[in-house]
N, C-alpha and C positions, 0 to 999 in steps of 0.2 A: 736317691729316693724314688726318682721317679720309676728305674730300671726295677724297686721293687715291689711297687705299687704293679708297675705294669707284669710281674710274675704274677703276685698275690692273683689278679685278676685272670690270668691263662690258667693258673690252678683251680681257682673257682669253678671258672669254663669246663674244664677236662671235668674234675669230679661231678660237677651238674650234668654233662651230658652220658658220664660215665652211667650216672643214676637211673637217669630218661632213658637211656636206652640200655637198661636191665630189666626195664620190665617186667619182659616173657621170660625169662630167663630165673628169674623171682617169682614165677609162676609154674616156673619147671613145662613151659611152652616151648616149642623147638623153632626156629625159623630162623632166613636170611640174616648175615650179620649187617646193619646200621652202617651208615656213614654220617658223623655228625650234621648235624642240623637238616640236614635232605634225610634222614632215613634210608630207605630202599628207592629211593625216585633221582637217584642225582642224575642220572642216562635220562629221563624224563626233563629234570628241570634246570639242568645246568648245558647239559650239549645239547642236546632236541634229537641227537640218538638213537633215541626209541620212545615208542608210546607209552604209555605205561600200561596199555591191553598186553604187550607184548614182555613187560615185566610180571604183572599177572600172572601171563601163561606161563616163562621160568619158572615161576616161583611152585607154583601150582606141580610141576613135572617134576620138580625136583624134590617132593614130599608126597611120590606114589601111595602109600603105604597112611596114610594120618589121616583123621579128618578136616582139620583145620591146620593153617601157618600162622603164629603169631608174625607179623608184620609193623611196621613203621610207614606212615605217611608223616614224611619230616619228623617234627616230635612227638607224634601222636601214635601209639599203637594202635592196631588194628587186627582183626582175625579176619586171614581168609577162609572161605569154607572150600571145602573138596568133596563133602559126603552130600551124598544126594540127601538123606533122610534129614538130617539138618537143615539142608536147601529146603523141603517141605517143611520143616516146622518153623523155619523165619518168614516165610511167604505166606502161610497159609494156619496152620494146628496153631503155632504160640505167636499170628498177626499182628495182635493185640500190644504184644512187649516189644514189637520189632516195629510199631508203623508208623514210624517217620523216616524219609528220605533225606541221605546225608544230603541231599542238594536244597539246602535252603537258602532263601530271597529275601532279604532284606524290603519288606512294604515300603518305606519308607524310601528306598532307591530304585525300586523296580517294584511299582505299584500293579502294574498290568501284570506281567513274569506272575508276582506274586498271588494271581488268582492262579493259576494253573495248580490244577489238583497235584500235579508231579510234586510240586513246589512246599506242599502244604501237609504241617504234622498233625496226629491225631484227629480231635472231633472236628476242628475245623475241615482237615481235606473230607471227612463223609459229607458236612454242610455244601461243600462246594463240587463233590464228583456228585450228590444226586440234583443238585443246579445241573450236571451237563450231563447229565444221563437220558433224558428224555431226547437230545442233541443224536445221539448215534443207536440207536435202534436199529432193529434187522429193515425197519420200513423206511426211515431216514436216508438209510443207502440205499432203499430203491428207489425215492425219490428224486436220489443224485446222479442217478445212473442217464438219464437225458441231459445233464450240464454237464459232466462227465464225457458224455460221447458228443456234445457241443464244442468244447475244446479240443477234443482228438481231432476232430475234423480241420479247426485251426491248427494244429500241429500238423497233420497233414498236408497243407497248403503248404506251412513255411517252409516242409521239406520240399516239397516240388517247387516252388519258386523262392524261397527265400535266398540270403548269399551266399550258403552253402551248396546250392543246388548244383552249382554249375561242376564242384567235382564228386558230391553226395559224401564227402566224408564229412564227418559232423564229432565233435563235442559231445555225446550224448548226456554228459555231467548237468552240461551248461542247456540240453534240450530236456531233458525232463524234470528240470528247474521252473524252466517254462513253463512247462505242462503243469505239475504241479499247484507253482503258483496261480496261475490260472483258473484251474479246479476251483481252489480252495474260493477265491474270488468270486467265482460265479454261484457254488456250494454254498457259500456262507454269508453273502451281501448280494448275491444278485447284480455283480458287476464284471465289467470286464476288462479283467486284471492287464491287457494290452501286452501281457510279457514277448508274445511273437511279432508284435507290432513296431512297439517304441521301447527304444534302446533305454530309456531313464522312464517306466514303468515304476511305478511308485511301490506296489508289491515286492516287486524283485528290490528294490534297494533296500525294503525294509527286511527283508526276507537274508540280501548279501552281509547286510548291517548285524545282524545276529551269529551268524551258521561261516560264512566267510573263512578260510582259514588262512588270518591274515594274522602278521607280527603283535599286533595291539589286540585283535583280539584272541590270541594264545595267553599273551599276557595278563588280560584280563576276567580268562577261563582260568588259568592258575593260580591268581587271587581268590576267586570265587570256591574252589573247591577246594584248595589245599590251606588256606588260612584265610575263611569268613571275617571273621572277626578282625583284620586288615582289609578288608573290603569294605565293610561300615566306616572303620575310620579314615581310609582315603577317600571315601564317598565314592569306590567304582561300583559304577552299575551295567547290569548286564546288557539294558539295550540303551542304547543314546538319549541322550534326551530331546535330540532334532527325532531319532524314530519312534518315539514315544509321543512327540507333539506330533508327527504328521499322519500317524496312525490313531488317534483318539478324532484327528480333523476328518479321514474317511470315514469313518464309524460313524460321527454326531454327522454327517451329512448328509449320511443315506440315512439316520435318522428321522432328521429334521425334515428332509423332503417327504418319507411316508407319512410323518406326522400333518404336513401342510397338506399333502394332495389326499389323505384319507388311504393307501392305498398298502397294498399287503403283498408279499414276494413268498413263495413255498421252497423260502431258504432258512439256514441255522439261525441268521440274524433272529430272524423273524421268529422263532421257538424262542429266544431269549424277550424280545420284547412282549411279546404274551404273556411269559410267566411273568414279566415287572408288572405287567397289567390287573394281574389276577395276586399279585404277594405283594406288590408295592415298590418304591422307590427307595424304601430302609433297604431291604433286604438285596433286590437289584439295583445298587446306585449305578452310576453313570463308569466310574472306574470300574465296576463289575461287569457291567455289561461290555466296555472295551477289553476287558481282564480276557472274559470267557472269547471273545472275538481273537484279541492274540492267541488263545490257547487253539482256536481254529487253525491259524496260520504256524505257529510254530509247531504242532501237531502233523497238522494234514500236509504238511512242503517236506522240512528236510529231509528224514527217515523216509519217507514215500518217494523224494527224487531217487536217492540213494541207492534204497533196495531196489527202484525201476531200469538205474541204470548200472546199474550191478547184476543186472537180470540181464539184460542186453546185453553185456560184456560178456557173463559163463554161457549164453547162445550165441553168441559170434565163437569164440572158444569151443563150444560144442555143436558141431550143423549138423550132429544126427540127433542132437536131442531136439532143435531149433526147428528141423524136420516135422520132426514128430509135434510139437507145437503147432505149425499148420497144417498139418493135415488134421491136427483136432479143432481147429478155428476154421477151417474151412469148409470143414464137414457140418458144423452149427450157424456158419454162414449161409451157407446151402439152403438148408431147413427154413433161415430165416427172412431170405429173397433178400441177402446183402446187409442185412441192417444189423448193426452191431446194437441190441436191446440187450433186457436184463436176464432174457434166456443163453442169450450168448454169452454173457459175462458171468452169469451164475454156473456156467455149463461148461465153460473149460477148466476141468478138474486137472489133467496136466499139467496144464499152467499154473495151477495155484501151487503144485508140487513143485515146480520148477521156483516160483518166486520163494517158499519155506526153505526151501533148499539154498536158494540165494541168501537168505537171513539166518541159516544158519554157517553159512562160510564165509558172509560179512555183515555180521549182527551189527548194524550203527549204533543201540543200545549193547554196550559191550560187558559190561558189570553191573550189577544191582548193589547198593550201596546203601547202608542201611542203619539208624541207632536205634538200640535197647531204647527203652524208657522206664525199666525197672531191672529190678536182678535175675538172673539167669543162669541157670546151672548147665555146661557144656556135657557133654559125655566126656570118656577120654582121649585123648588126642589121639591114641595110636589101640590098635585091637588088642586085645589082652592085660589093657594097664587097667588099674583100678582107680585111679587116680581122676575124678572130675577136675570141673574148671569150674569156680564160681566166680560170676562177672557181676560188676554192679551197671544202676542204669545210665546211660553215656557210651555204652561200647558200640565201639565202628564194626561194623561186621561185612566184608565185603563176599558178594557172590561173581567170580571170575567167568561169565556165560559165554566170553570167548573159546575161552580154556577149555569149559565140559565140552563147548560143542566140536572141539579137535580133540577129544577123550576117545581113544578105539576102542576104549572097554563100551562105551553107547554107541559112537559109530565107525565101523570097522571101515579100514579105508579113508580114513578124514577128511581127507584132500582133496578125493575126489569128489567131485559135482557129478550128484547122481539123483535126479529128482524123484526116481522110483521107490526112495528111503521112505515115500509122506504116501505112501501110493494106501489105498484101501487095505490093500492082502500086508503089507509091510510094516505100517506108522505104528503099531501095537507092540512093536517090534520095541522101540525105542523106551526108554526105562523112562517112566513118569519123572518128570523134574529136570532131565536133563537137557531136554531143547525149552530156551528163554528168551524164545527171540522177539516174543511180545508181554514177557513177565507171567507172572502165574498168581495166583490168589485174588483177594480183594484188590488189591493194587495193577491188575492186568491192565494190559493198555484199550482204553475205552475208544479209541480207535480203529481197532484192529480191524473192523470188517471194512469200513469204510477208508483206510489204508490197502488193503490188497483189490477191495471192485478199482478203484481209480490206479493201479500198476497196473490191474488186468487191465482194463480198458482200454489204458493208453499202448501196451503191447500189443493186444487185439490186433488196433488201428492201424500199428507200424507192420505187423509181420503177415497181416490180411494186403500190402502190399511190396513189401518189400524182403529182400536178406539181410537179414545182417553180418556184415564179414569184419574180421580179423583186418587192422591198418596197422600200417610196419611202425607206425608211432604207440599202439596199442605195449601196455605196460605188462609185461608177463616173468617173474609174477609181479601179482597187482603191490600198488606203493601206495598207503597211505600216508594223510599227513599227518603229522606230530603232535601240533601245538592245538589239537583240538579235542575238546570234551565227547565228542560221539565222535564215532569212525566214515571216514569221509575221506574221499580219491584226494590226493598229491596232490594232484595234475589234472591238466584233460583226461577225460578218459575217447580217445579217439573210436572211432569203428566207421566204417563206409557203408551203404548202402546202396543197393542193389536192385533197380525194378523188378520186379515177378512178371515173370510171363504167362503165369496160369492164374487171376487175380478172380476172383469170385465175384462178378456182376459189378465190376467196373463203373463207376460212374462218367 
């Protein structure tokens, strides 16, 4: 009896998953064949393998010719996109039916996360991106541009005296972590984040406690994004609830002390508490205003170390391009009688080529991820069929921005690190939609300016004194880790450094 009970149920199994994944197939959609219950991720979520940027990009190469793959995350279909003009009209022409981010937070588990505009579908994320729009203005980062070169100066020191000094190979992963965090600290509370100082710096643990690419939090990125709805019911939440109390305690206490001493700081915080001033305590409660403060730190740190030290890595890698960097930093130094201002930082155009160029050969945002919220008719999947696609609203739709940005039909050469691609006479070059490395449409990252001044910056500072060279610990090619939501170094990412013997007005 039992032996047929327990068939009955393996038959059930087979034909239900038989079902579940026909899907596309039922839609006369072409794509990857399924592996029960993992879909197309089992290399993702069973061995750790591969990323799934890196199933993406398969997937993606191996339907030249389509514009979309029907796809499986676990039991869930999904279309990837592969045509640009598509990619324009889910980002931008048809926003409207596409604007919700598959990445959604649970309020209830992750109250703070949960302000963040990334975080938030439809009218609500507009209510809450123009809350933080007033935040990052073209003036805002010029405002930040003296905390910014505040901290480089401390980065500075701890490379000439800190404990790496004595061989100068350095971590740069683990130093423009620092840096980072620091910014953001000084940027947005008028504090000082102590990451170069003290080893259990309260920024950085809450910062390692999130982004970290550690066992428990893989595990609990793969809840979160591949079965929500297991997430709510185990109650995992994305940030801890020891980082979630000890970050609402720094917030209310740089509060609490403006509020007692009268007294005002020309930082982010301080944009947030005005606007509660002038709209009220409904609309800015106390969670919002810590809400939009996370959104500072997890914004302005991880993606901004990343891409900083992922810059550093392809100029150790490349010292004729690294070259050419200072002598365009030195030559604005020059001008500047040594002071690294916001004509210097606005004014190395190089540089800024060099870092797009780094975000395009290691985008941390590596896919766009995206649900319909009504119906939507596809073109045909291949040139010449007549055949639409009508989708109703729920459909996953993913954009693989790893994959386009290693497309040769946009950038010839993919491989190569060549920052002359973003150059004035060149970047026109590039087919609209295909470089994503800060998203496109309404949905673009409202950080972006103030993300590249504070990479510039803190490059400026390091290669206005120093080389950066290539260490036999240096990963080539580079390794990322696995079990993480955005792309992010293995490992150390090692490089040594180098005093300069032609330094521009030396202090």
């Amino acid at each position: 009896m039992i032996t047929l009970v327990l068939a009955i149920i393996v038959l059930l199994l087979c034909l239900y998953f038989k079902y579940e994944y026909s899907f596309w197939s039922r839609h006369s959609v072409e794509g990857p064949a399924p592996v029960p219950i993992f879909g197309n991720f089992h290399e993702y979520i069973l061995t750790k393998k591969r990323h799934f940027f890196e199933i993406y990009q398969d997937i993606y190469a191996a339907y030249p010719t389509a514009r979309y793959v029907g796809i499986y995350k676990m039991g869930r279909p999904a279309l990837l996109i592969r045509d640009l003009e598509l990619v324009k009209d889910i980002l931008v022409t048809s926003f409207n039916t596409f604007n919700m981010n598959e990445f959604a937070i649970d309020a209830d588990l992750d109250p703070l996360i949960a302000v963040n505009p990334f975080c938030i579908p439809g009218d609500e994320w507009k209510a809450k991106r123009s809350q933080l729009s007033p935040l990052f203005t073209q003036n805002r980062t010029r405002v930040a541009i003296p905390f910014i070169n505040g901290v480089a100066k401390k980065m500075l020191e701890y490379i000439e005296s800190g404990p790496e000094s004595s061989t100068m190979e350095f971590d740069v992963k683990e130093l423009c972590a620092k840096f980072t965090t620091d910014n953001v600290a000084a940027v947005s509370f008028g504090l000082d984040g102590e990451s170069f100082t003290n080893p259990n710096a309260s920024f950085r643990k809450i910062g390692d406690d999130i982004f970290k690419p550690t066992f428990i939090n893989g595990i609990k990125q793969q809840i979160v994004l591949f079965v929500p709805f297991m997430a709510k019911i185990l109650k995992v939440p994305f940030v801890s609830k020891e980082s979630d109390k000890k970050f609402r305690e720094i917030v209310q206490q740089v509060v609490d002390q403006r509020e007692q001493e009268k007294s005002r700081r020309d930082d982010l915080l301080q944009v947030i508490l005005d606007l509660r001033e002038k709209h009220g305590k409904e609309e800015y409660s106390d969670t919002v205003v810590c809400g939009h403060s996370m959104t500072f730190l997890t914004e302005g740190y991880e993606t901004s170390s990343t891409t900083m030290s992922m810059t550093l890595y392809e100029l150790a890698l490349n010292p004729q391009v690294q070259k050419r960097v200072q002598l365009e930093v030195d030559q604005l130094l020059t001008e500047s009688n040594g002071e690294i201002n916001e004509r210097v930082i606005l004014g190395a155009e190089y540089l800024e080529q060099c870092i797009m160029e780094t975000v395009r050969l290691h985008c941390p945002v590596f896919h766009l991820s995206k649900f319909s919220v009504r119906e939507y008719e596809f073109p045909p999947q291949f040139e010449g069929s007549t055949k639409s696609l009508k989708m109703p609203g729920g459909t996953n739709v993913i954009i693989p921005v790893y994959a386009i940005h290693f497309d040769k039909t946009y950038f010839p050469d993919p491989f190569k690190y060549d920052p002359d691609r973003f150059s004035k006479e060149n970047k026109d070059n590039i087919p609209k939609y295909a470089y994503l490395g800060f998203g496109e449409g309404p949905r673009i990252c409202l950080g972006m300016k103030f993300g590249i001044t504070q990479v510039k910056g803190g490059i400026i500072a390091i290669l206005s004194k120093y080389n950066v060279l290539r260490h036999e610990l240096t990963d080539v090619p580079f390794k990322y880790a696995k079990s993480t939501f955005n792309l992010q170094p293995e490992d150390k990412v090692m490089l040594r450094f180098e005093k300069r013997k032609d330094v521009i007005n030396e202090e």
